[in-house]
TIVEX-863248 format. One record per residue (C-alpha): chain; residue number from 1; residue in one letter; x, z, y. Coordinates in nm, 4 decimals, always signed. Layout:
# TIVEX-863248
r mol=A&seq=NUM&type=A&u=X&w=Z&v=Y
...
END
This chain:
# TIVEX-863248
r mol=A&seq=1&type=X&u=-0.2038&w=-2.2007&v=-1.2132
r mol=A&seq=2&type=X&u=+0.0994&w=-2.2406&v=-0.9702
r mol=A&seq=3&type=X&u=-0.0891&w=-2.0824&v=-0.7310
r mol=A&seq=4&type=X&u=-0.1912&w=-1.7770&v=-0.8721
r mol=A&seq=5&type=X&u=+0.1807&w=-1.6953&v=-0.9525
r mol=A&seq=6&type=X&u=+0.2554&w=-1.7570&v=-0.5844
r mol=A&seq=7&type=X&u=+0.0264&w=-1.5093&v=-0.4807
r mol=A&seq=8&type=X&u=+0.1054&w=-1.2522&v=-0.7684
r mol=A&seq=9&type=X&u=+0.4670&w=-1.2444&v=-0.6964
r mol=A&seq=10&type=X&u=+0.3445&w=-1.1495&v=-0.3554
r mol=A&seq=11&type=X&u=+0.1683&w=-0.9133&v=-0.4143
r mol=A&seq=12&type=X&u=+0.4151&w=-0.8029&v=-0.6390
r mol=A&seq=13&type=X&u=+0.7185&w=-0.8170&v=-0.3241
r mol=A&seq=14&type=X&u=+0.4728&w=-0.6608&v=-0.1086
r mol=A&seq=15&type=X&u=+0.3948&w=-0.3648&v=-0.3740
r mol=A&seq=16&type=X&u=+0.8336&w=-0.2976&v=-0.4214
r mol=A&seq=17&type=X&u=+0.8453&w=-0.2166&v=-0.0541
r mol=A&seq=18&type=X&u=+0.5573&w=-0.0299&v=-0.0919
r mol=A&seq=19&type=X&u=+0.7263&w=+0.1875&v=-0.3038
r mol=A&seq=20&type=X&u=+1.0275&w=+0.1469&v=-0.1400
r mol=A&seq=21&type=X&u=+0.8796&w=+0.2918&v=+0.1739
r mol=A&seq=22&type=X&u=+0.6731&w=+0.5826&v=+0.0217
r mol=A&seq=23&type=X&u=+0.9280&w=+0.6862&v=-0.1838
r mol=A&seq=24&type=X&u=+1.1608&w=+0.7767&v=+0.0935
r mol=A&seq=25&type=X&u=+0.8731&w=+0.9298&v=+0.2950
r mol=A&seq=26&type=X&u=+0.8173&w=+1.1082&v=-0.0531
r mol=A&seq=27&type=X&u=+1.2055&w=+1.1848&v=-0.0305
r mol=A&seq=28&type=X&u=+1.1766&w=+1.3522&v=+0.3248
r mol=A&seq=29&type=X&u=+0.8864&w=+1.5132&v=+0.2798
r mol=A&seq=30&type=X&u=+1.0284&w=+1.7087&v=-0.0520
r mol=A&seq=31&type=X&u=+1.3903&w=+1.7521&v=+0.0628
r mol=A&seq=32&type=X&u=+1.3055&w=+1.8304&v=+0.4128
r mol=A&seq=33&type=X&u=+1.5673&w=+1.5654&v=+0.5438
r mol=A&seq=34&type=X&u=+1.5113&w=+1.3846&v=+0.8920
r mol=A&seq=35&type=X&u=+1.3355&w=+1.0735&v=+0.8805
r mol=A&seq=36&type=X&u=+1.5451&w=+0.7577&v=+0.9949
r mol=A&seq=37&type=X&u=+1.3107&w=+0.6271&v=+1.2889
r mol=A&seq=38&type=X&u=+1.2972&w=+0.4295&v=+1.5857
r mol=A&seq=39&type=X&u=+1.1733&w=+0.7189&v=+1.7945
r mol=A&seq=40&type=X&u=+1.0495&w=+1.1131&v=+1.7117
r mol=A&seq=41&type=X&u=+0.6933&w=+0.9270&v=+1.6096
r mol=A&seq=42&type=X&u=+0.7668&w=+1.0281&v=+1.2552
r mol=A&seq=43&type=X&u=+0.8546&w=+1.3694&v=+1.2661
r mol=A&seq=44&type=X&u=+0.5901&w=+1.4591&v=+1.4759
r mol=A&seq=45&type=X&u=+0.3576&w=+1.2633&v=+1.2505
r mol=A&seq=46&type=X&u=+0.5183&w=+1.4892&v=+0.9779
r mol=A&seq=47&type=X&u=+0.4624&w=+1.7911&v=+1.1382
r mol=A&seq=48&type=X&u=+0.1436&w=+1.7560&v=+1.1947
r mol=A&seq=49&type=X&u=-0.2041&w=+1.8650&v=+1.0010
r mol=A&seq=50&type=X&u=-0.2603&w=+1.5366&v=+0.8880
r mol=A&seq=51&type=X&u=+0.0413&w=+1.5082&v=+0.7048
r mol=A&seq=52&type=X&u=-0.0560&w=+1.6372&v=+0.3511
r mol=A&seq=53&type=X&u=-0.3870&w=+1.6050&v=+0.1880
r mol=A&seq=54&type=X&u=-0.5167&w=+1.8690&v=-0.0803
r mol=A&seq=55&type=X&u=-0.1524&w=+2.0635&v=-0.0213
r mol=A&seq=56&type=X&u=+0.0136&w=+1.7154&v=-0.1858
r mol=A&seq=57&type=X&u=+0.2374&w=+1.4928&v=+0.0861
r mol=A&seq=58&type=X&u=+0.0463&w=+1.1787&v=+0.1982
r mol=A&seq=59&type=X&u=+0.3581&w=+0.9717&v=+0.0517
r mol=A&seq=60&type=X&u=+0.2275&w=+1.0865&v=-0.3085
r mol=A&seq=61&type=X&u=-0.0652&w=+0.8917&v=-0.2174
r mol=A&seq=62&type=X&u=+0.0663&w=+0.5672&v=-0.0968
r mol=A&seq=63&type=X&u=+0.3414&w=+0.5894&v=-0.4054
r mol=A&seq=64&type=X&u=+0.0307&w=+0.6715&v=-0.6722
r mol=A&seq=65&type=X&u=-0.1494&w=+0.3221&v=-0.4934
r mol=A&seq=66&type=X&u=+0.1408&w=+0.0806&v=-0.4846
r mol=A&seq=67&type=X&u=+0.2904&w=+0.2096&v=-0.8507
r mol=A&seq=68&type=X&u=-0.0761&w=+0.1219&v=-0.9732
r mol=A&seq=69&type=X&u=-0.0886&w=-0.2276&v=-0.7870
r mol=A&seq=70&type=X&u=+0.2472&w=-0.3003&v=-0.9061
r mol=A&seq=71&type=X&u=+0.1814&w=-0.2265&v=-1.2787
r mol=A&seq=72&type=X&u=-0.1449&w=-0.3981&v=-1.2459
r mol=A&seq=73&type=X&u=+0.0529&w=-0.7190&v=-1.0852
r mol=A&seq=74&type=X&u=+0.3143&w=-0.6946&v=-1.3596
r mol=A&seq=75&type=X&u=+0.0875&w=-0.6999&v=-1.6062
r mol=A&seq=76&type=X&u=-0.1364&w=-0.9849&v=-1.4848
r mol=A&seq=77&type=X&u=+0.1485&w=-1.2242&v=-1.5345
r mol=A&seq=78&type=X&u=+0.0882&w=-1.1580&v=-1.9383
r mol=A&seq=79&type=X&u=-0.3005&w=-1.2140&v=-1.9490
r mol=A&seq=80&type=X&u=-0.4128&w=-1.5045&v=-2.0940
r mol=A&seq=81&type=X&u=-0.7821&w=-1.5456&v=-2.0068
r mol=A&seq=82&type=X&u=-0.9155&w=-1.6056&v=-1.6517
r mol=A&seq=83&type=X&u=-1.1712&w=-1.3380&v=-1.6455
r mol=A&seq=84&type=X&u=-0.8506&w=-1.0930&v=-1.7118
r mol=A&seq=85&type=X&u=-0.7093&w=-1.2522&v=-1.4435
r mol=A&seq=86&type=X&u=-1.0348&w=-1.1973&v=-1.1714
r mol=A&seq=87&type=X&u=-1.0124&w=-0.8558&v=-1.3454
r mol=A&seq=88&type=X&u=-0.6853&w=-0.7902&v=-1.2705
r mol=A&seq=89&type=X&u=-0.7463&w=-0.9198&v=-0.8980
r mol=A&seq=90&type=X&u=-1.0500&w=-0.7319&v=-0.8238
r mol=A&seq=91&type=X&u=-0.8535&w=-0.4425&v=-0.9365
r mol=A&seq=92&type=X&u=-0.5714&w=-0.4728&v=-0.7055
r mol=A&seq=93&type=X&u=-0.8596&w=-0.6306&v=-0.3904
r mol=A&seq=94&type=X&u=-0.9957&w=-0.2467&v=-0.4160
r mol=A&seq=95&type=X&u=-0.6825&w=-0.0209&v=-0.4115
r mol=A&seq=96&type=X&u=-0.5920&w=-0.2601&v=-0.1302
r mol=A&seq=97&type=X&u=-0.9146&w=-0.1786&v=+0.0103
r mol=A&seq=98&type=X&u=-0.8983&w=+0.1757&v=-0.0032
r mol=A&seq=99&type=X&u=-0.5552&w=+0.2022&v=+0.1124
r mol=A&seq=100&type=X&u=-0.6810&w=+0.0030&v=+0.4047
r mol=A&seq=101&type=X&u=-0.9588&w=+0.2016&v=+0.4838
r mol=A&seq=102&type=X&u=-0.7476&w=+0.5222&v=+0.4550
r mol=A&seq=103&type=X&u=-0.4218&w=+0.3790&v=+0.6677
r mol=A&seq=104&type=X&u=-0.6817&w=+0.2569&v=+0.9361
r mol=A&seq=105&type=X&u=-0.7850&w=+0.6594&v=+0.9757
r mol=A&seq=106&type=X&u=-0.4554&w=+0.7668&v=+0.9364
r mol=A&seq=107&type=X&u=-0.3250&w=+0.5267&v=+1.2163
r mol=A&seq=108&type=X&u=-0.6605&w=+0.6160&v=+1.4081
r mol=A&seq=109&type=X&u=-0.5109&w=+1.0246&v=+1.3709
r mol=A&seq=110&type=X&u=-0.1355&w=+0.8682&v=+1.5105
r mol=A&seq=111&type=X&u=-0.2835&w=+0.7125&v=+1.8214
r mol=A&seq=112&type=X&u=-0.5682&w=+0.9449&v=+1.9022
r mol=A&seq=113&type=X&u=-0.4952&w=+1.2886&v=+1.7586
r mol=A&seq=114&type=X&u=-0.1595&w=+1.3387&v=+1.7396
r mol=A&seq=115&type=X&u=-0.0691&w=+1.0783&v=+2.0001
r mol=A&seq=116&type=X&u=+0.2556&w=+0.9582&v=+1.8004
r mol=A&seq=117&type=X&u=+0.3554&w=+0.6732&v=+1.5364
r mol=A&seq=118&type=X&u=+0.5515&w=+0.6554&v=+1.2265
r mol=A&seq=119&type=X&u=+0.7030&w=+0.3258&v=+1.2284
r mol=A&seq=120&type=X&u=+0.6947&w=+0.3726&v=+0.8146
r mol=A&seq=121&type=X&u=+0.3386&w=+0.4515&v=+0.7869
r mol=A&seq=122&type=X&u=+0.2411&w=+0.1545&v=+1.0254
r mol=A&seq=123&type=X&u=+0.4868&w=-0.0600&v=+0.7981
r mol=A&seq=124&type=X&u=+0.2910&w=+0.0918&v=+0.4932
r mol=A&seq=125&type=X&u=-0.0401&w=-0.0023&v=+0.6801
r mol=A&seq=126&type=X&u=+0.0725&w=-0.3680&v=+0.7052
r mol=A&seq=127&type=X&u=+0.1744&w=-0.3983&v=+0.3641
r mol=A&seq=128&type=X&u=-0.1216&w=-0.2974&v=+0.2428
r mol=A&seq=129&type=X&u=-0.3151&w=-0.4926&v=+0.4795
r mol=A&seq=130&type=X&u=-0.1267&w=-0.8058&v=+0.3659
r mol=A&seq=131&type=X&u=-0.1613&w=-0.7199&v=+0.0049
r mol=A&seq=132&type=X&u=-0.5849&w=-0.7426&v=+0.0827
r mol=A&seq=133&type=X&u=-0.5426&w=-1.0184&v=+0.2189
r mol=A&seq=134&type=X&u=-0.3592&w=-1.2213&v=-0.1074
r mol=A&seq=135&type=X&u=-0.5730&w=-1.0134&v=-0.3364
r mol=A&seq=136&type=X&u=-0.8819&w=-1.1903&v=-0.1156
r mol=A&seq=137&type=X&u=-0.7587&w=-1.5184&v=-0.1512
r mol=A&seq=138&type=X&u=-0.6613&w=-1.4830&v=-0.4841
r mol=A&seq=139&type=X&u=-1.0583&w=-1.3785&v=-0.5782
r mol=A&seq=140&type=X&u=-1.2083&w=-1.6677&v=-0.3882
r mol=A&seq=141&type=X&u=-0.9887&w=-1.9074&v=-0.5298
r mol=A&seq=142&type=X&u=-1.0253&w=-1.7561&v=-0.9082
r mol=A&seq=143&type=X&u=-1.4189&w=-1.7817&v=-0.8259
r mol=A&seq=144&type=X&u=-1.4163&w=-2.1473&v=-0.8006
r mol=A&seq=145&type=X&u=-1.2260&w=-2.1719&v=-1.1453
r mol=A&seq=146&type=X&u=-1.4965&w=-1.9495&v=-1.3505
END
């Protein structure tokens, strides 16, 4: 049981900076402020075609995905039975999933396309990479307990 807190508070750390980061990208995007970055990767990645999906920011996005992991994690550490629990995980495993799959074409646009990279959305990309990752380990090792 020790465990599976280990991994949920994680998660959990993982899916605050998560928010953390989309929320300022959210922040710049909507007040039109400069983005703090290492080099002019993330303006031009702002700039660019790619940048909003549907007419919405891509931050909205990432912010929708790590709010829903987060409330998901938070409420995992109330359930009770361990098929809430694999639930819960398998949950988490495919929002992780699909913000995988959706950072991998993003960061496939940055180096390929528009030839620039936002330090924040690669940062986002390894969070949620990591986040898979637990949420993996955390299924396998719940499948051995059912």
């Amino acid at each position: 049981m020790a465990k599976q807190f280990i991994f949920n508070r994680m998660i959990f750390a993982l899916t605050l900076v998560g928010l953390l980061i989309s929320g300022y990208l959210l922040y710049t995007y909507v007040a039109d402020a400069p983005i703090v970055c290492v080099n002019s990767g993330c303006e031009i990645v702002r700039e660019s075609q790619y940048a909003y999906f549907l007419g919405i920011p891509l931050p909205v996005y990432g912010l929708l995905m790590y709010i829903f992991v987060f409330i998901i994690s938070f409420l995992r550490t109330t359930l009770d039975k361990i098929d809430h629990h694999h639930l819960a995980n398998k949950l988490i495993f495919l929002s992780a999933l699909l913000g995988v799959v959706i950072s991998a074409y993003l960061t496939y646009l940055e180096a390929f396309v528009i030839k620039a990279y936002c330090m924040w959305c690669v940062a986002s990309a390894v969070l949620v990479t990591l986040i898979l990752i637990l949420s993996a380990i955390e299924i396998r090792r719940l499948k051995g307990n059912l």
